[in-house]
C-alpha positions as CSV (number, residue, x, y, z in Angstrom):
1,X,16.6,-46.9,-56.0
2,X,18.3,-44.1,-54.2
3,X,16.8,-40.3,-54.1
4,X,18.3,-37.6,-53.1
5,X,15.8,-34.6,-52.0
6,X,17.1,-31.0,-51.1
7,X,14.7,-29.0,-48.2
8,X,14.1,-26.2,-46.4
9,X,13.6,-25.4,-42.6
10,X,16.8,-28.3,-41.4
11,X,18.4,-27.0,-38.5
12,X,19.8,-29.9,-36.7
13,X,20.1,-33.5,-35.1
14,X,16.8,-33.5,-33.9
15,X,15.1,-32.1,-37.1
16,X,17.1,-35.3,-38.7
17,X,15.8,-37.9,-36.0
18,X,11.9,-36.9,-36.6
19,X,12.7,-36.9,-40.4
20,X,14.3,-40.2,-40.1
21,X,11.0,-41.8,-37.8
22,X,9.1,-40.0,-40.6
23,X,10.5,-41.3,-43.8
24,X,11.1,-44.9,-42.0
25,X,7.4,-45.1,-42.0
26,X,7.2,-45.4,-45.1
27,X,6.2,-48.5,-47.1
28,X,9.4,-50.0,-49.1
29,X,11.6,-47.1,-47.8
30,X,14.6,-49.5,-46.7
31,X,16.7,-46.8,-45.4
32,X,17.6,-42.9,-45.2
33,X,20.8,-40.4,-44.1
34,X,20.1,-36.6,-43.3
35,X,23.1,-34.3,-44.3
36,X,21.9,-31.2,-41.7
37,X,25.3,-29.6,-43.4
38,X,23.8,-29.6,-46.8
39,X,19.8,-29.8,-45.8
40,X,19.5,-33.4,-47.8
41,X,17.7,-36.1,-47.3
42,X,19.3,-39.4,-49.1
43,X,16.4,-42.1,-48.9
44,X,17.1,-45.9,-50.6
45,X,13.6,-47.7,-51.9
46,X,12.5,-50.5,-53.4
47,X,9.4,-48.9,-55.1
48,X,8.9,-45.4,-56.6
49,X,7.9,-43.7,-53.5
50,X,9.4,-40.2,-54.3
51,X,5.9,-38.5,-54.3
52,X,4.4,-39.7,-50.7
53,X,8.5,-39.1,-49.5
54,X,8.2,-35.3,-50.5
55,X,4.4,-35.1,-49.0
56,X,6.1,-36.9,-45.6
57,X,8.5,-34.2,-45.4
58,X,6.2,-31.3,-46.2
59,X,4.1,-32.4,-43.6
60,X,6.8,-32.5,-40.8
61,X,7.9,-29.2,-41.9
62,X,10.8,-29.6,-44.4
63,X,9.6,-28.8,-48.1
64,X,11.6,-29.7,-50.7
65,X,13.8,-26.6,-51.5
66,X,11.8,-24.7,-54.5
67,X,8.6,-25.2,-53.1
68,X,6.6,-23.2,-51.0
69,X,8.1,-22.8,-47.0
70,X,5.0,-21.3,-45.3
71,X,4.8,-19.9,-42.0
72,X,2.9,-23.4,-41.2
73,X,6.2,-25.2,-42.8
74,X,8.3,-23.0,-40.4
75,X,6.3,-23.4,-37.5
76,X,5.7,-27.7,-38.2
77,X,9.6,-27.7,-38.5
78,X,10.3,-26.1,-34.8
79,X,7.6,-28.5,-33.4
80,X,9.4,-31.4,-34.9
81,X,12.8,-30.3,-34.6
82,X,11.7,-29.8,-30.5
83,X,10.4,-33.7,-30.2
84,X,13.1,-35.0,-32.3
85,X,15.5,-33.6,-29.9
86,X,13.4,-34.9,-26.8
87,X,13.5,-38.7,-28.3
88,X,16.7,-38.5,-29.4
């Protein structure tokens, strides 16, 4: 299966590389792009894991476009756009 998920707060390389680390984590994810042009996240899996994939991102920052972006959504975004630029 292949989902594509639109979301807020993606700023660059560095927001994609924590996303990526994020999403990898994920049981049965098998593999994942980050369009920073077009703030999509295009993530192949073998199981439907669409639900704990839009809670991952939330909680790193990125909600899917359409929900709520909080100050805390904002603010978790900088953080992990900052240390995915540092492990890059």
């Amino acid at each position: 299966m292949t989902t594509t998920i639109s979301i807020e707060n993606l700023k660059c390389g560095g927001c994609a590389a924590t996303i990526k680390k994020g999403i990898l984590a994920i049981d049965s994810v098998e593999s994942i792009e980050v369009d920073v042009d077009t703030s999509e996240v295009i993530v192949s899996h073998l199981e439907n894991v669409v639900d704990k994939i839009k809670d991952k991102l939330s909680s790193l920052g990125y909600p899917e476009s359409g929900d709520k972006n909080t100050i805390v959504h904002k603010a978790k975004s900088f953080v992990s756009c900052a240390v995915g630029r540092l492990e890059n």
